[in-house]
Residue, then its C-alpha position, 0 to 999 in steps of 0.5 A: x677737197x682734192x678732186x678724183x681723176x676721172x675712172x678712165x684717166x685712172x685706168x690709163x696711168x694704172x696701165x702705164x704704171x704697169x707697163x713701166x714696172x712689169x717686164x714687157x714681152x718684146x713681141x707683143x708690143x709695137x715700139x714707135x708711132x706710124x708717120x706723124x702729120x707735119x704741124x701747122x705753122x699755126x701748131x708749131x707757133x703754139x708750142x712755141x709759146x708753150x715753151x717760152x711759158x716754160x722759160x718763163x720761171x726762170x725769168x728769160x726774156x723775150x731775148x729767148x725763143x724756139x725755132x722748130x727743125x724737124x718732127x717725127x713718131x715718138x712712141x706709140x700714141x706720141x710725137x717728137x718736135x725737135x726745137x733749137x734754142x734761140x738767143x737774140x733770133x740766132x741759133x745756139x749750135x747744140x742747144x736744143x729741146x726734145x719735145x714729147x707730145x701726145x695724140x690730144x697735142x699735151x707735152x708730156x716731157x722735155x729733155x733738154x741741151x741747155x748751152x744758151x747765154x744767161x741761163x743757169x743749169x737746172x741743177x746748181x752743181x757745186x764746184x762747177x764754174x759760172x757759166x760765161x757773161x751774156x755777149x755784149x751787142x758788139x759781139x753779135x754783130x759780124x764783122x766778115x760775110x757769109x761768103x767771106x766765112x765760105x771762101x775761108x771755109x773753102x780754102x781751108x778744106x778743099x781750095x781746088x774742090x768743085x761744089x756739088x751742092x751750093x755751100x751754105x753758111x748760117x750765122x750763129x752763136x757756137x758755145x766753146x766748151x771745155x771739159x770740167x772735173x766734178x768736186x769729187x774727182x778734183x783729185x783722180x788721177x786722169x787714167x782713173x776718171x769716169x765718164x760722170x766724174x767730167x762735164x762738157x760746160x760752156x767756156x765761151x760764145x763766139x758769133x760764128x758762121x756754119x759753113x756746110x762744104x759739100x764738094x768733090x775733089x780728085x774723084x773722092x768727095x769731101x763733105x765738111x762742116x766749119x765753124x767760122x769766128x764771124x768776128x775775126x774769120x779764124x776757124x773755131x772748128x771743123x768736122x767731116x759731114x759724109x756718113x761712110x765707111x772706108x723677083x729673085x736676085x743671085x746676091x754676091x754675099x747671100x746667094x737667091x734672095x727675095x727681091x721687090x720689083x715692079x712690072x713695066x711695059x717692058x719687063x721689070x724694075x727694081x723699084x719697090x713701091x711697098x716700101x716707102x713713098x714719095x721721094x724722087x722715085x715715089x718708092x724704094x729704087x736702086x739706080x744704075x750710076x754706071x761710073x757716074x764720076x765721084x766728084x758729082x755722082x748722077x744716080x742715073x735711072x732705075x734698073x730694069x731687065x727683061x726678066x725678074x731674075x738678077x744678077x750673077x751673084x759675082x764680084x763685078x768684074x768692070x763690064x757693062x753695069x746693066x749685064x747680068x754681073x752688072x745687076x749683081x751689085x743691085x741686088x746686093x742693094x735691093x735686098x739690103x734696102x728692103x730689110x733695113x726698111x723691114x727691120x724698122x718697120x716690122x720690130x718698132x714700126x718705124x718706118x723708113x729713115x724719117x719714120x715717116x715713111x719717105x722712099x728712099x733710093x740707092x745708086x751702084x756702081x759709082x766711079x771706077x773701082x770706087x772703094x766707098x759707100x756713103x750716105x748723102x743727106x742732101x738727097x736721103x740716099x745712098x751710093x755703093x761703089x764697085x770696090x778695089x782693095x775691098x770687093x763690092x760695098x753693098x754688103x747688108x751690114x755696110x747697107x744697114x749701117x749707111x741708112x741707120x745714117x739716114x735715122x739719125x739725120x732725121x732723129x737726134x741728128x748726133x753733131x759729127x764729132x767728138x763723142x756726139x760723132x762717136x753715138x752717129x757712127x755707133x748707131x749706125x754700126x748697131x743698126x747694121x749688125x741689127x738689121x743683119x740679123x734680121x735679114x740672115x733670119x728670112x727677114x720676117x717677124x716682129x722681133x729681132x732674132x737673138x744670133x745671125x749677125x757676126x758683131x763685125x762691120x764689113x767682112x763679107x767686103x775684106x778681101x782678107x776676111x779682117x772686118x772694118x771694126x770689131x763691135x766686141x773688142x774694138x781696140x781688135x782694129x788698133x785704133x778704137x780704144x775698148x772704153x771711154x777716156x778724156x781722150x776719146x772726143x779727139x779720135x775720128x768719129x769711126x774710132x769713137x764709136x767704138x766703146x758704145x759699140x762694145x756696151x751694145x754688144x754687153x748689153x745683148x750678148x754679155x760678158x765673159x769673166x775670164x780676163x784673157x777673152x775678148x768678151x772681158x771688162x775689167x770695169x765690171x766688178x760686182x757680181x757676177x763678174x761675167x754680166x748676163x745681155x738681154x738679147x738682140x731684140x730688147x737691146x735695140x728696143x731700148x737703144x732706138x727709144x733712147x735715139x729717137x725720142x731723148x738724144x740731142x745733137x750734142x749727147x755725149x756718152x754720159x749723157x747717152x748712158x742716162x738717156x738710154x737708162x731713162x729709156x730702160x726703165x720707162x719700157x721694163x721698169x726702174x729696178x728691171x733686168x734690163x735696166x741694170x744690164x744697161x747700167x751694168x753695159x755702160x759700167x764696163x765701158x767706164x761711163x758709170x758704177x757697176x752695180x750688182x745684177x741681183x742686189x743691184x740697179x734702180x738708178x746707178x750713177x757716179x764713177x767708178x766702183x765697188x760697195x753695195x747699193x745703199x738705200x738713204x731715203x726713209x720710206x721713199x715710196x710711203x708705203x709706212x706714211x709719214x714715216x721719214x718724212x716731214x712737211x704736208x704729210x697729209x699728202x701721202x694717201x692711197x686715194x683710188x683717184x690715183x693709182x700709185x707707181x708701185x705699191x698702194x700709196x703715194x704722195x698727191x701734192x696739189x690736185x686742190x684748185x685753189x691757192x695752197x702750197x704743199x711741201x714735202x721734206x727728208x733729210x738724208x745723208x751722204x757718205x764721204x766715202x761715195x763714189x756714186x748719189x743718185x738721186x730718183x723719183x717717179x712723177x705723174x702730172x695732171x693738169x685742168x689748167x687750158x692756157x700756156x701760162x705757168x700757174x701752178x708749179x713743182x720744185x725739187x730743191x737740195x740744200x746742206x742741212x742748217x742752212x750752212x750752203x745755198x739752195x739748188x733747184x734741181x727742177x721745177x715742174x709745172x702744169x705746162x708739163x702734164x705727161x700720162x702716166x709717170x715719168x721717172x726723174x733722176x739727178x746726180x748728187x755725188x757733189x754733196x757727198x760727205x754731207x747732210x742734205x734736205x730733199x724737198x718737194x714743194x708745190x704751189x697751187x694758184x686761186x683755180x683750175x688744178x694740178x696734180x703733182x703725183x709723186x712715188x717711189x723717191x731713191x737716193x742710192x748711194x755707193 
């Protein structure tokens, strides 16, 4: 007899159930977790062996492993540890897993970049190529030095540079990648592809050097990260590192604006020790580099005055940096500084850049009519020049952007390049118009205010009044193209930001029908053709969850779409307004199918368009029984031990603590016609097992009915993963269109201990 979840353990997932299923009042409910405890070595050693256990169904050996680079708050009540795949004790550049834990230390999921050598993706996609032979010991033996990939590095990037930090080169193993087609696209034309009609799959490994330059030359600096061939000293790759953009305080942009300062024996300083603590300033500082040369800027010291009335609220006009139109640009900084922390903290409850509340500081007036501002993650800080073809960088936008740099640095850590480096810069121009709209609003509250920002980078800085980028039409700036093509991984990171910029901007304000406006898609074709946002404050929401708690280092934009969809879903529910308006957002950059607003969403997916959303599976939630289904069909119950996703059913495979295998089985069809197959499932795990060992087990199988093609295992789950509440699953099945298929879900139960598999709502939604 199937043991009953204990009443409490019953409540909680009732209560998650509910949360996932029933829109949330944005205001009620703090997002993120205040700042986590760093884990023991000991703690991080368990969970690296809970990993490796997890590995273990897949056969990996001892070859394999984890290293742990960085933990910060995932949602309330759970922590994120970020741990690099290892091969052979080397890192996988962009391999990597996001691990969910929660207060009692369980994983309650992982989402994972899988580019190591030797391992099978989790889903077996037809038509794709074989992933590449393990390297041969030859091949992971290096044949040049550290510093000899350094001085090439050096010579490629900057041979007269001067170093402001001492270079680093880190021998790895980096996968080349190559962009595939899948089956159903083979044909397209390439103006016509879909994001989700191509894949990023590994085409070779090369034993590498990464060389992180940090120099400076002729008064600009010149961050860069090279991938050096540790073999044959040729460079494989090469990137830009530096994140820019080309009391009472009289701001230049915002006229008397609240400023946090400090008493001193003196007078003031503007050090905010109720933001932020530790750091090199032990809170929020604006520092005075007076000119301090670009080439090796000195933060100097903080501002001080004899008052705690700042600033003149002019354009600095290139006298002494401590007067009072020197203090201008401070406060500028000051009061962007204090409502980029506010935003986070206040809406999310995130705190800081780290989410663990470290101060940071910013320096102004660097260099001489210096036309930049950047964020440097070697110190977690920010420097603000006086401008010359623009007038001073501290607008709050630009501030809000460069420290939306310091969040992802310490989240996802988005690889800067490519479309990777598209989302790096894209999340920093969301976080500045976000943070811009908080602040024009009095800079209080618990929500994101629905209008206040202009949905464009860096006007007050334009001389001319011409922003820097356009959020809603990107191609405005004649460079950012308005929607993803094969081509987009090939611009700099600041023209390839902007479509995710314009989804955003869809995803809050909607659309317009009209093709002459610059608010249109021509990718959106259901209905209605102008598609309805869900507001400032859910669109950040749902962005900044998917960021922090999903996103790896190596996302794209397909995979940013999923991941901000999971996110959707897990906060307002699967078939939620908000959910299909992220489908519906995606959709009009090209990166997914459209889906109707009222008949629509639940789970999108495929390339391009058109026809209605049709239902393929037989009873998917089991609200009729058995009907559709074949297998233990005895699983499927309404035992109050449970409580179902949605309705009063659901199937409870395992749960027995003895040996027993329970499968559960359909056979669906997919049209030959479909542009879209997307599979998805809601499943709650729990577990009495105690050790880090597999022994009880979950997996999902699609195989051509009669037996007439291989098996895939779209996943296994395992009592390694128990997660409160249930956590929504969804796999893309395109490449079995035109076919007859079997969905299977098959557990198996070792001699003792129990784990339940809870299983609802299961969707395949064709298009």
């Amino acid at each position: 007899m199937k043991p009953h979840t204990p009443l409490i353990a019953a409540s909680l997932a009732l209560a998650l159930a509910f949360a996932l299923t029933a829109p949330v009042a944005a205001d009620a409910v703090q997002l993120m977790s205040a700042p986590v405890t760093i884990a023991t070595p000991q703690e991080n050693a368990n969970l690296v062996a809970r990993l490796t256990a997890l590995d273990g169904r897949q056969g990996l050996t001892n070859d394999y492993s984890f290293r742990i680079s960085s933990q910060h708050p995932g949602v309330v009540g759970q922590k994120i540890t970020r741990a690099q795949h290892t091969y052979k004790g080397l890192r996988v550049l962009g391999s990597e897993s996001v691990v969910v834990t929660n207060a009692a230390g369980d994983i309650v999921s992982v989402s994972v970049a899988d580019r190591r050598p030797g391992v099978e993706p989790q889903a077996s996609t037809p038509g794709m190529p074989l992933p590449p032979a393990l390297p041969a010991p030859a091949d992971l033996t290096p044949a040049i030095s550290a510093d000899d990939a350094i001085r090439v590095a050096v010579q490629a990037i900057a041979p007269g540079g001067t170093h402001r930090w001492p270079p680093s080169a880190e021998l790895l193993i980096y996968p080349v990648m190559k962009t595939v087609r899948a089956a159903s696209a083979a044909t397209k034309p390439e103006e016509q592809l879909n994001a989700l009609d191509v894949q990023e799959v590994v085409d070779r490994y090369a034993l590498a050097y990464l060389v992180q330059l940090r120099m400076a030359l002729n008064g600009k600096v010149i961050y860069y990260d090279v991938v050096v061939d540790a073999l044959s000293g040729a460079i494989i790759a090469q990137w830009p590192a530096l994140k820019t953009v080309i009391g009472s305080g009289n701001s230049q942009y915002n006229g008397v604006v609240p400023i946090s300062t400090s008493a001193t024996a003196g007078g003031f300083q503007m050090l905010d020790s109720a933001r932020g603590t530790g750091g090199q300033f032990g809170g929020m500082a604006i520092t005075n580099a007076n000119h301090s040369s670009p080439n090796n800027p000195n933060p100097g010291s903080i501002y001080t005055n004899s008052s705690n009335t700042w600033g003149d609220g002019k354009q600095y006009s290139g006298g002494s940096t401590t007067d009072a139109n020197g203090q201008t640009a401070a406060v500028n900084a000051l009061w962007g500084l204090m409502n980029t922390y506010d935003t986070n903290r206040n809406v999310l409850g995130w705190q800081s850049l780290d989410g663990n509340n470290t101060a940071t500081y910013i320096a102004a007036h660097v260099g001489t009519a210096y036309d930049n501002a950047f964020y440097d993650d070697s110190c977690h800080c920010m420097y603000i020049g006086d401008g010359n073809s623009f007038t001073s960088l501290g607008a709050i936008d630009v501030i809000g952007h460069e420290m939306s740099h310091g969040v992802t640095a310490a989240t996802a850590d988005l690889i800067y390049s490519g479309e990777s480096g598209g989302l790096n810069e894209s999340n920093s121009d969301i976080g500045g118009e976000m943070v811009e709209a908080y602040a024009r609003a009095g800079g209080t509250g618990a929500v994101v205010p629905a209008s206040g920002n202009d949905w464009m980078m860096g006007t007050e800085i334009s001389k001319s009044g011409e922003p820097l980028r356009w959020m809603y039409k990107p191609h405005k700036d004649g460079s950012s193209p308005d929607a993803w093509s094969t081509s987009l991984k090939n611009l700099d990171v600041h023209y390839s930001s902007g479509p995710n910029n314009r989804m955003f901007y869809f995803l809050s304000q909607g659309s317009k029908a009209d093709p002459a406006s610059d608010y249109y898609s021509a990718f959106l074709t259901r209905t209605p053709a102008a598609m309805t946002g869900i507001g400032n404050d859910k669109a950040y929401r749902i962005w900044f969850k998917a960021l922090t708690t999903k996103f790896t280092s190596a996302t794209n934009y397909a995979d940013a779409r999923n991941k901000v969809l999971q996110a959707a879903q897990e906060l307002y529910g699967a078939s939620s307004k908000e959910a299909i308006a992220v489908q519906r957002a995606y959709a009009a950059i090209n990166v997914g199918a459209d889906v109707d607003e009222q008949a629509g969403g639940g789970g999108g997916g495929g390339g391009g368009g058109g026809g209605d959303a049709v239902e393929q599976v037989r009873n998917g939630g089991f609200e009729s029984g058995a009907t559709g289904w074949s297998g233990s069909i005895g699983v499927i119950t309404a035992n109050s031990a449970h409580a179902p996703y949605e309705g009063t059913r659901y199937a409870w495979l395992g749960g027995n603590g003895r040996r027993s295998t329970e499968t559960l089985t359909q056979q669906v069809q997919i049209p030959a016609t479909a542009s879209s197959a997307q599979l998805s499932f809601a499943l709650h795990i729990d577990t009495a097992e105690t050790k880090n060992t597999v022994y009880d087990t979950m997996t999902v199988t699609v195989a051509p009915a009669g037996g007439s093609g291989a098996t895939a295992t779209l996943a296994t789950y395992t009592n390694l993963t128990p997660a409160a509440g249930y956590q929504l699953r969804s796999f893309d099945l395109l490449p079995y269109k035109g076919q007859t298929v079997t969905l299977s879900f098959s557990m198996r139960e070792d001699r003792s201990k129990q784990t339940s598999f809870v299983l609802d709502k299961v969707s395949l939604l064709t298009k």
